[in-house]
N, CA and C atoms as an extended XYZ file, in Angstrom:
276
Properties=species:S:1:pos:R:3:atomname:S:1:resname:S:1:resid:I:1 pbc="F F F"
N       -13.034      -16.509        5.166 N   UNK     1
C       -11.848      -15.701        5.397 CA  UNK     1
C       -11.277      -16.072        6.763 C   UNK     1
N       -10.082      -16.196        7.129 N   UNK     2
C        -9.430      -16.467        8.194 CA  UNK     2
C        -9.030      -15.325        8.892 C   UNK     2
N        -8.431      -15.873       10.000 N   UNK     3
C        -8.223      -14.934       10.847 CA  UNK     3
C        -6.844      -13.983       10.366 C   UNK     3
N        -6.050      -14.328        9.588 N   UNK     4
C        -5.395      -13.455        9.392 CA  UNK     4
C        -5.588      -12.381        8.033 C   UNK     4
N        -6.299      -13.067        6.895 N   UNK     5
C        -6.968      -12.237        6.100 CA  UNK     5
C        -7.660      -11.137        6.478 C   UNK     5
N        -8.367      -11.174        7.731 N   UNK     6
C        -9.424      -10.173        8.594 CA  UNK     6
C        -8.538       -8.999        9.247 C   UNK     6
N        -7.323       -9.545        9.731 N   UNK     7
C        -6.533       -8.763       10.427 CA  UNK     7
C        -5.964       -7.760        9.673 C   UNK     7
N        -5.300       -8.313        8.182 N   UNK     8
C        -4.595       -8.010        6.990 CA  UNK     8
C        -5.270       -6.850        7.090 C   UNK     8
N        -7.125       -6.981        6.451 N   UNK     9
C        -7.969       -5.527        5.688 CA  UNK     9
C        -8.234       -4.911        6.963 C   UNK     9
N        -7.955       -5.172        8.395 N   UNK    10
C        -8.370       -4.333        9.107 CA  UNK    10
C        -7.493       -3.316        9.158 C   UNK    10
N        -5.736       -3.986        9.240 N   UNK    11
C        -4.814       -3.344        9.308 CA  UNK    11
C        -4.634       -2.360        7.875 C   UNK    11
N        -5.037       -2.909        6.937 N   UNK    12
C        -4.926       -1.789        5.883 CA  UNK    12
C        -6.549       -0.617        6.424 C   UNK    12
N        -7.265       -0.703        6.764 N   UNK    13
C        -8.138       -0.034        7.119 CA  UNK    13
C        -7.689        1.015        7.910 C   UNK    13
N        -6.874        0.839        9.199 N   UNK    14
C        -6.183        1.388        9.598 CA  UNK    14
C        -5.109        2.227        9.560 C   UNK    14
N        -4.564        1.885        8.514 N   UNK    15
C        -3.502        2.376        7.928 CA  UNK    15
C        -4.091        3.814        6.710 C   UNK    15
N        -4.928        3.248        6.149 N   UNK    16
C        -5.550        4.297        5.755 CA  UNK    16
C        -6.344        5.555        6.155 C   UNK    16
N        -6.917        5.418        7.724 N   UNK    17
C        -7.114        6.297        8.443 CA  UNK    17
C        -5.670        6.965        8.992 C   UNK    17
N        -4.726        6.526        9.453 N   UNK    18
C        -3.593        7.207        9.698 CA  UNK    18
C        -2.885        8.094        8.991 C   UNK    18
N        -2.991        7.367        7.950 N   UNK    19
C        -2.207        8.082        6.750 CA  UNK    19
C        -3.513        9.410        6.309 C   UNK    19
N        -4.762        9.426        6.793 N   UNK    20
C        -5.513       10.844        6.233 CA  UNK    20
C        -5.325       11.798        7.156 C   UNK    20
N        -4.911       11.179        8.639 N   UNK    21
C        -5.189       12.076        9.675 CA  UNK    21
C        -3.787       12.139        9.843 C   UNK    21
N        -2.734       11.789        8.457 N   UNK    22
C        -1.140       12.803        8.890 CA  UNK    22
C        -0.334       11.993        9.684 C   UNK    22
N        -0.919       10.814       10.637 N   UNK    23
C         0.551       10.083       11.207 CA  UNK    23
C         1.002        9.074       10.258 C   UNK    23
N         1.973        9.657        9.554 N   UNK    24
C         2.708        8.471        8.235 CA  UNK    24
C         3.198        7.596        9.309 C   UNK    24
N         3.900        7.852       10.431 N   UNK    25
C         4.413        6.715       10.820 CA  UNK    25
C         3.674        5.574       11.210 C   UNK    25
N         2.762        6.004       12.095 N   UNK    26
C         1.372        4.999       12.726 CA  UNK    26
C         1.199        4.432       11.176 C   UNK    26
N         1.169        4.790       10.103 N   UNK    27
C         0.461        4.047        8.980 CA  UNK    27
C         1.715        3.203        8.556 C   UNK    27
N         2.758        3.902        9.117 N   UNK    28
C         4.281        2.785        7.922 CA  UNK    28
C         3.877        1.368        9.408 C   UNK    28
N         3.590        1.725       10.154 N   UNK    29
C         3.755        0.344       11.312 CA  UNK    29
C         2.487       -0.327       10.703 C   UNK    29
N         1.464        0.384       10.170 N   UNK    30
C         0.375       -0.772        9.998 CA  UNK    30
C         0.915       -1.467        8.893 C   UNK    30
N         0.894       -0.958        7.872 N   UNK    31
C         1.766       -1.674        6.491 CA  UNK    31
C         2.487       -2.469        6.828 C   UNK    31
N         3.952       -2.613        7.446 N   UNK    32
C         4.829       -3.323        7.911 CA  UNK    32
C         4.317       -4.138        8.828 C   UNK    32
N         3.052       -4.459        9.698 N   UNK    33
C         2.903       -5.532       10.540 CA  UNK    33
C         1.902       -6.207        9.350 C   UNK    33
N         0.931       -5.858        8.602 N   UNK    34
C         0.112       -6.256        7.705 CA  UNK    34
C         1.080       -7.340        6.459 C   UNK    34
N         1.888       -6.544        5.790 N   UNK    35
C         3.004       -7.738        5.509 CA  UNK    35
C         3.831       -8.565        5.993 C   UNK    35
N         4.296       -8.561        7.422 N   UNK    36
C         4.650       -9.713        8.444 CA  UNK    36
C         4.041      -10.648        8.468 C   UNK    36
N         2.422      -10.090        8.580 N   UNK    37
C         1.313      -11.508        8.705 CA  UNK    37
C         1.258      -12.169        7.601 C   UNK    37
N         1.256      -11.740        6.266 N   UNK    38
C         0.957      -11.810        5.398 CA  UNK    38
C         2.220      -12.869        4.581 C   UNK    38
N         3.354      -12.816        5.564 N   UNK    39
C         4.528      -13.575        5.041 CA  UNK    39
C         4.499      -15.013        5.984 C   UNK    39
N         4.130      -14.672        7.010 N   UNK    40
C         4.356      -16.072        7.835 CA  UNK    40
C         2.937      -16.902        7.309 C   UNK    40
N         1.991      -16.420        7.654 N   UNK    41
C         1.104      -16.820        6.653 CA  UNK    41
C         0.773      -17.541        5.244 C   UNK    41
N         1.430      -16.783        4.269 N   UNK    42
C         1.756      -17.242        3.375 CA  UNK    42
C         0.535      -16.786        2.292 C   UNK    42
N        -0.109      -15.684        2.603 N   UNK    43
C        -0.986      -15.175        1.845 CA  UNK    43
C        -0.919      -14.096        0.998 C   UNK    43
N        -1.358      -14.050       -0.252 N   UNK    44
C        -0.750      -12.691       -0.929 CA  UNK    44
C        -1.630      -11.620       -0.394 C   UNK    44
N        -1.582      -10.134       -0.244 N   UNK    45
C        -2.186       -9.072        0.292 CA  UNK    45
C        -3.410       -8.627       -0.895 C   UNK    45
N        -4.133       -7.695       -0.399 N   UNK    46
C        -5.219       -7.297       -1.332 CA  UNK    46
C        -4.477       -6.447       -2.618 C   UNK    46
N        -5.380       -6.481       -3.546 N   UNK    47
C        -4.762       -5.667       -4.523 CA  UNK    47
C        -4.526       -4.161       -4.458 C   UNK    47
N        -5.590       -3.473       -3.198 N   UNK    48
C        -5.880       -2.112       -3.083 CA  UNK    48
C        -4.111       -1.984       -2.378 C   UNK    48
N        -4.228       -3.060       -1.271 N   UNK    49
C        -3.516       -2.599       -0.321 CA  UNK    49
C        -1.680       -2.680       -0.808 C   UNK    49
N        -1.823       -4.080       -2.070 N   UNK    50
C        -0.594       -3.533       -2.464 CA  UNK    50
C         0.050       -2.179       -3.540 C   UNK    50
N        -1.148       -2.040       -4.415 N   UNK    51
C        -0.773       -0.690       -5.197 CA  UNK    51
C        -0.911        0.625       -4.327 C   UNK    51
N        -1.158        0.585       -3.145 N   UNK    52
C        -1.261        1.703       -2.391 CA  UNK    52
C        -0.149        1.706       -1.139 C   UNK    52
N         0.840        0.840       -1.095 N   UNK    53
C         2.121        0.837       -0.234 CA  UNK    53
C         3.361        1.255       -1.093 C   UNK    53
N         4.268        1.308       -0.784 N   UNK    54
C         5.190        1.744       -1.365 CA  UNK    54
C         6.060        0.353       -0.671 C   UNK    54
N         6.604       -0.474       -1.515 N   UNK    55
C         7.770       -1.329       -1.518 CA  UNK    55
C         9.164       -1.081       -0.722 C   UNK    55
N         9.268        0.296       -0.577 N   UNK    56
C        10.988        0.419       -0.428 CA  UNK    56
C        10.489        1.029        1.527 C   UNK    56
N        10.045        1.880        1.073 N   UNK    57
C         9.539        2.712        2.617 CA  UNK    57
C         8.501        2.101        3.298 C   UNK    57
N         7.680        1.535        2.768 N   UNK    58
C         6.359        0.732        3.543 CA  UNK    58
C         5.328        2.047        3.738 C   UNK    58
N         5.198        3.173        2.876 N   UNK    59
C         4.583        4.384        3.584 CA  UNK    59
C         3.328        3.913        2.425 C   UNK    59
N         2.075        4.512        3.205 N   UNK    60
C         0.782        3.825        2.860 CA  UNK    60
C         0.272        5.232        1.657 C   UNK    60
N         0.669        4.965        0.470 N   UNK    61
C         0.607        6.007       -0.792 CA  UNK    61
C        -0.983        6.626       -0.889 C   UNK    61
N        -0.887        8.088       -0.665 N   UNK    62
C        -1.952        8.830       -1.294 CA  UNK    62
C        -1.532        9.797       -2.157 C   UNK    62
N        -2.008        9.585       -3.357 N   UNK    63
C        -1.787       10.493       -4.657 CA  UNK    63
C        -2.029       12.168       -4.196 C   UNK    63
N        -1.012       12.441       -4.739 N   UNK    64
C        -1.183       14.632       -4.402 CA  UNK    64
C        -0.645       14.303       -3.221 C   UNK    64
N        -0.632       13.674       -2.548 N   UNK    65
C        -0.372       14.023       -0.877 CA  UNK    65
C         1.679       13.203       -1.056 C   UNK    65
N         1.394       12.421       -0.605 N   UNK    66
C         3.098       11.578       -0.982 CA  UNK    66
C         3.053       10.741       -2.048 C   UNK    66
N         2.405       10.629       -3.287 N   UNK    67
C         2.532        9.957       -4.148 CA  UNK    67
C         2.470       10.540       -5.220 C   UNK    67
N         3.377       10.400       -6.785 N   UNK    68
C         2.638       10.866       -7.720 CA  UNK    68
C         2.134        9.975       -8.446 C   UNK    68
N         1.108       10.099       -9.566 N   UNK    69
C         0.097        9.111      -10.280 CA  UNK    69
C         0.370        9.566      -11.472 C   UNK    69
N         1.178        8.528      -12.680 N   UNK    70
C         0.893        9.278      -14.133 CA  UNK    70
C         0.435        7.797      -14.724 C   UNK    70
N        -0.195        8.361      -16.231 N   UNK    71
C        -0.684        7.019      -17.226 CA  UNK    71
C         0.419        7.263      -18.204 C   UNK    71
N         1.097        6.402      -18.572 N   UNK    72
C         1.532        5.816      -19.354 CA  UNK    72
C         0.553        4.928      -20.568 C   UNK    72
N         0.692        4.637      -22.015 N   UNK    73
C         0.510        3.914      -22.815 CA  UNK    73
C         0.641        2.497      -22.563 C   UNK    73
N        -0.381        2.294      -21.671 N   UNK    74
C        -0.733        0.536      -21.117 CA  UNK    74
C        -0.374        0.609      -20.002 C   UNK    74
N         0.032        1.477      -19.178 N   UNK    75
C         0.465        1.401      -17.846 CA  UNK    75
C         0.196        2.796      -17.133 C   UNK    75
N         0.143        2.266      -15.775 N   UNK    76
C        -0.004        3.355      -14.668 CA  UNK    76
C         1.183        3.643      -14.036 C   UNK    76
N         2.026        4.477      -13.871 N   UNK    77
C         3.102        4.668      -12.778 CA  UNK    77
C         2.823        5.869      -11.256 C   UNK    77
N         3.392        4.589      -10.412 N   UNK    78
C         3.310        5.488       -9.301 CA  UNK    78
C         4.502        5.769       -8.473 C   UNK    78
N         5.134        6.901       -8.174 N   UNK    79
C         5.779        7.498       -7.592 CA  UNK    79
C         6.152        7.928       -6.453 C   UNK    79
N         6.771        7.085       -5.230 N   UNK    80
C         6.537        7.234       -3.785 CA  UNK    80
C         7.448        8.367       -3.875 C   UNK    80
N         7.497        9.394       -2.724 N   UNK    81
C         8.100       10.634       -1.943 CA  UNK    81
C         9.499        9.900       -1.869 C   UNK    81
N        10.134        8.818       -1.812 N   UNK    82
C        11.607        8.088       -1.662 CA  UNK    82
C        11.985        7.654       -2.752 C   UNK    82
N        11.238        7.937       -4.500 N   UNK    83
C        11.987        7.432       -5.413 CA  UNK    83
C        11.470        6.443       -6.251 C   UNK    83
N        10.623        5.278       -4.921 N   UNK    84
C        10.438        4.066       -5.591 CA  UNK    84
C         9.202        4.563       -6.615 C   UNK    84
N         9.317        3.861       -7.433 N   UNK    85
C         8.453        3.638       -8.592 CA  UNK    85
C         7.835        2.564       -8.729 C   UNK    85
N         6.446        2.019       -9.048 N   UNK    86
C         5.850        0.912       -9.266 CA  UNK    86
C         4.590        1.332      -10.465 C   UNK    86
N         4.953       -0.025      -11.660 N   UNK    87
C         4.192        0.248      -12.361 CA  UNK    87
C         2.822       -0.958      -12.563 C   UNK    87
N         1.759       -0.723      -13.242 N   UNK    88
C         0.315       -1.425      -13.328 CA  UNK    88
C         0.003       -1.538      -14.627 C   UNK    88
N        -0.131       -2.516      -14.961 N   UNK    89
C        -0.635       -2.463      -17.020 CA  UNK    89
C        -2.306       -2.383      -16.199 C   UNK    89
N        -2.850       -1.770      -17.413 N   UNK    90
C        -4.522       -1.559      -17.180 CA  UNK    90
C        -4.850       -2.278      -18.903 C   UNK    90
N        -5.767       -2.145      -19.083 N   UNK    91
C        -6.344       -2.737      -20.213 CA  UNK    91
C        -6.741       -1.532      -21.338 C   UNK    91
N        -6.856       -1.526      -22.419 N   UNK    92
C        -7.803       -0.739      -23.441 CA  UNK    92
C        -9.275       -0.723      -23.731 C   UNK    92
């Protein structure tokens, strides 16, 4: 793993402590520097860390709290607090 892969899960690590202890913003800056690296770089992000951001806001999604979570028939939809929607096929 390289040095920016390390940085990536630390920064989502981080981001996930922020976002439990209530500073959304401290967590929208980790998200948003975690995909900066992740673009100059040229690396795709973890899978946790992308179904758990929100695309439009960069806010680091916890279900019940700013996110909603429904199943759909082959799919998962998730629901950021701003609208965006992102969906997940799962398997049978």
């Amino acid at each position: 793993m390289n040095v920016a892969a390390e940085r990536i899960e630390r920064l989502h690590a981080l981001a996930r402590v922020a976002a439990v202890a209530g500073e959304e913003d401290r967590a929208r800056e980790y998200v948003r520097l975690a995909r900066r690296i992740a673009e100059r770089q040229r690396l795709t992000l973890p899978r946790d860390f992308r179904q758990f951001t929100c695309d439009r806001c960069d806010a680091f999604l916890r279900p019940g709290r700013n996110a909603r979570v429904r199943t759909r028939s082959g799919h998962v939809v998730v629901t950021c607090d701003c609208g965006e929607q992102a969906r997940y096929p799962y398997g049978d």
